[in-house]
N, C-alpha and C positions, 0 to 999 in steps of 0.2 A: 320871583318865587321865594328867593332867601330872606327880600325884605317881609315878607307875610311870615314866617317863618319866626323871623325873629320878633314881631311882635306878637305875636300868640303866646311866646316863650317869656317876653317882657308882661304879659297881662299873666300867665300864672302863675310867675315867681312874684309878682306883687302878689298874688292873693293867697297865697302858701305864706309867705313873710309877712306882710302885711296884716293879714283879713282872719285866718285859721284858726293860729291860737288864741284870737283875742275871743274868736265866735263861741269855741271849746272852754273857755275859762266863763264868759257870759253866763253861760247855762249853770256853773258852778255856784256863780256868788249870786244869783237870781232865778227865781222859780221860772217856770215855763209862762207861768199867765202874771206874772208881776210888774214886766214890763211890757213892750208892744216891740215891732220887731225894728220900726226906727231905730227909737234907742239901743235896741241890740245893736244892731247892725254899726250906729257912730261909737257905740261903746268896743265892739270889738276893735275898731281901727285902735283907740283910744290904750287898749290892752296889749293889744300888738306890741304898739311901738313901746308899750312902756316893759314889758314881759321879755323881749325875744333880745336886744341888747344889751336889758339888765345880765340876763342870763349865761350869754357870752361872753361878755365883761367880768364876769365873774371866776367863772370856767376856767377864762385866758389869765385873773390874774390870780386866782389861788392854786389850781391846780395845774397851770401852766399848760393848759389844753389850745394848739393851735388855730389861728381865726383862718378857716377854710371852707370851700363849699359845701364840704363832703360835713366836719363839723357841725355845722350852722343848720346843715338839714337833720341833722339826729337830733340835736338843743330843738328844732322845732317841732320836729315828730314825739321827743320826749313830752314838751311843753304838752303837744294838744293829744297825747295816749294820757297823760298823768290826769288831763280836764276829765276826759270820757271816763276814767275808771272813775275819779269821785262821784260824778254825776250817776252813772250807772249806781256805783255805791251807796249814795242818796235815795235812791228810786226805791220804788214800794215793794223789791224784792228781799225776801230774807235767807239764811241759810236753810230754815223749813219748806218755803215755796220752793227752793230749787232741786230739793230733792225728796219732795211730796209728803211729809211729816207733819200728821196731823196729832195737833198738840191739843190735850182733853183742856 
């Protein structure tokens, strides 16, 4: 039971670290219908890796931010909140649609 356990814990910290932010940043730098979801999909791995270490690496050596679990999961929750709000930010809403302001 422990070994089932621990691999379910290994397939979703690969896909949290791996797979997440690279998915969330995709959407960013490519329209919904621009590419097809292959390429999403080898693009996100692709973003990941290159996104979630820079960012650590960074963290650790300007502002001296410890390389920890707890760390590593905010840098990536940061990484893939910061994709979703541009992308939402992008999106065909404006500050009139959202609060019903019809402009002559």
């Amino acid at each position: 039971m422990v070994e089932i356990l621990d691999i379910i814990r290994m397939i979703s910290g690969s896909v949290f670290v791996l797979f997440l932010p690279g998915f969330a940043w995709s959407f960013v730098f490519f329209k919904k219908d621009e590419i097809d979801w292959i390429e999403r999909i080898a693009l996100s791995f692709g973003l990941s890796i290159a996104f979630v270490p820079l960012a650590v690496f960074w963290l650790n050596y300007f502002l001296g931010v410890k390389i920890n679990l707890l760390n590593v999961s905010i840098v990536i929750l940061v990484l893939t909140g910061t994709a979703a709000a541009i992308y939402m930010r992008k999106g065909k809403y404006t500050l009139n649609d959202l609060y019903n302001i019809k402009t002559p």
